[in-house]
N, C-alpha and C positions, 0 to 999 in steps of 0.2 A: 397382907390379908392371909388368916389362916386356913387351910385347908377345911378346917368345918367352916368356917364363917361362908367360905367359898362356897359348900354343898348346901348352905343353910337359905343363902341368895339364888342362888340357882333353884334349888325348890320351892322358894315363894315367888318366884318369877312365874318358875311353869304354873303351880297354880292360879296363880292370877290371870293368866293366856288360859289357860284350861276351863275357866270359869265363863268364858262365851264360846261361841260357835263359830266355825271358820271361815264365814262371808263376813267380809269388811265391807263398809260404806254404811252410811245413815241410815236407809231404809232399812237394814235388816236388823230388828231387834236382838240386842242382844249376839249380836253375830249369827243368827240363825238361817240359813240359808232357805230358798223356797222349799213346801212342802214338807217343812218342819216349823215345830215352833217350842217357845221358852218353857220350858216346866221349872216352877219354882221351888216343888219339894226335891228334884233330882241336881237340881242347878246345872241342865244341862239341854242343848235341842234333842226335841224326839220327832219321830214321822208324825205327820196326821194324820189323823185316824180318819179309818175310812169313812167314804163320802165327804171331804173337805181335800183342799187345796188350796195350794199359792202361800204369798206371802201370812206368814203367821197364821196360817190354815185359816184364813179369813173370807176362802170363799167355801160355800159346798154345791156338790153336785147340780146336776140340773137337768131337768129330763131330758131324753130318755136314758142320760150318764150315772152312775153309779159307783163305787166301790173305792178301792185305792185309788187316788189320783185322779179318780172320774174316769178312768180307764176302761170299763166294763160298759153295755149296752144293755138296757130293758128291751125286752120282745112283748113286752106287755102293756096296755092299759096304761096311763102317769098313774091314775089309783090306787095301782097296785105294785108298782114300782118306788120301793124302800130307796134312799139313798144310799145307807151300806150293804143291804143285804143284795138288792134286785129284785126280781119279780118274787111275789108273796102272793100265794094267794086265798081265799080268804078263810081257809081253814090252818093258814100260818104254816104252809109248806112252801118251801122254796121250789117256783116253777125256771124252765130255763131259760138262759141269758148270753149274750151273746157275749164272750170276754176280749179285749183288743189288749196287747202285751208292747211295750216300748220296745223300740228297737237298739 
């Protein structure tokens, strides 16, 4: 085998591995790991956007949880408590919110 042939198989190999995401096993589509999921114009996992999680960002928040990951806490009303943003209130000013950070 010639040296380009070599560089030529070695680059369609990575791409083809590069072309899903680095969790293996059935559940994860597409090799996406939780808290991401498949975009088909980048052909690549991205985070979920906020107010969504899990697998294939197939759940979203739930009150009083919010934001990235559902990490963040409403101090407010569920009424007024946005899933990405948090508390809104009714003149569409962001009121405060309690934020919890992973550890």
């Amino acid at each position: 085998m010639t040296f380009l042939n070599l560089g030529f198989l070695l680059f369609y190999a990575y791409s083809e591995l590069s072309a899903e995401g680095p969790c293996i096993g059935k559940e994860f589509f597409k090799g996406c790991c939780p808290h991401t999921f498949w975009n088909n114009e980048t052909k690549d996992c991205e985070k979920c956007p906020s107010g969504f999680y899990g697998l294939n960002c197939s759940f979203s928040c739930q009150y009083p949880f919010f934001g990235d990951r559902c990490l963040s806490k409403c101090s407010c009303n569920s009424s007024l408590c946005d899933l990405t943003k948090g508390c809104i209130s009714t003149n569409g000013e962001n009121m405060g919110c309690l934020h919890f950070f992973p550890k």
